[in-house]
C-alpha positions as CSV (number, residue, x, y, z in Angstrom):
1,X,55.9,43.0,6.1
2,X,57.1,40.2,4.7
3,X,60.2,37.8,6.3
4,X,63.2,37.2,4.5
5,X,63.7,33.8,3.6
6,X,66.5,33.9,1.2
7,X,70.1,33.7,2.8
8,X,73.4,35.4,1.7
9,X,75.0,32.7,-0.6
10,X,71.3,32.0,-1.8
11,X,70.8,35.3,-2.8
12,X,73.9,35.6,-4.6
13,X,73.5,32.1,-6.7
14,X,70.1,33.1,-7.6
15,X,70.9,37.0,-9.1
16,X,74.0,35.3,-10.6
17,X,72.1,33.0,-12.4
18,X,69.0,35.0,-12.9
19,X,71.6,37.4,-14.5
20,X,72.9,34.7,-17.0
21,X,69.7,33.5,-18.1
22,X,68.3,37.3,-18.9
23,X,71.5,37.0,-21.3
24,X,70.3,35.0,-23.5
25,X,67.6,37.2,-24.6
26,X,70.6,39.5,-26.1
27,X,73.5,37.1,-26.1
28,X,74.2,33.7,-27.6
29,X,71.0,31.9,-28.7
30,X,68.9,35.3,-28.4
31,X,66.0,33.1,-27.2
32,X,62.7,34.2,-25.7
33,X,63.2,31.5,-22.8
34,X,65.7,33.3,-21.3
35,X,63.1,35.8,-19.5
36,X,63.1,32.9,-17.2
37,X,65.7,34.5,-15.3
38,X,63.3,37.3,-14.3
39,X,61.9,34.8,-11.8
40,X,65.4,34.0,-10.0
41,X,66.9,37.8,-10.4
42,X,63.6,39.1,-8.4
43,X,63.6,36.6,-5.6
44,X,67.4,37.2,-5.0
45,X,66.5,41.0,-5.0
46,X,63.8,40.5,-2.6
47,X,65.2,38.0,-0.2
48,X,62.2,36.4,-0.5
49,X,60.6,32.9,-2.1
50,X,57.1,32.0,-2.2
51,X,58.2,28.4,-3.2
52,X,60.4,28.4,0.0
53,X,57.6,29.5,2.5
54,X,55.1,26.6,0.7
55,X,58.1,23.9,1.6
56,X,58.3,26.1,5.0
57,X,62.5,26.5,3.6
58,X,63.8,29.3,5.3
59,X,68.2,29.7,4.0
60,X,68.1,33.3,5.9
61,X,69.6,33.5,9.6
């Protein structure tokens, strides 16, 4: 299994953010780029960031 890595306010910035950027597929500029958000959104859902276990981060408890 894999260890969380992500912590609580982490989590939180990234879905909030991951959520804003998916709008702009539908909302304002109604750009393609905004599917970048997919990448934030699923790390906060998972608790989990390859990037952060590369730098050897850990934001968790």
């Amino acid at each position: 299994m894999m260890n969380k890595n992500v912590g609580t306010i982490d989590r939180a910035l990234r879905i909030l953010v991951g959520l804003v950027l998916l709008s702009l597929v539908f909302v304002g500029p109604q750009t393609l780029w905004g599917l970048i958000g997919v990448v934030p959104l699923a790390t906060g859902l998972m608790s989990r960031c390859p990037g952060y276990s590369l730098l050897k981060i850990k934001t968790s408890e």
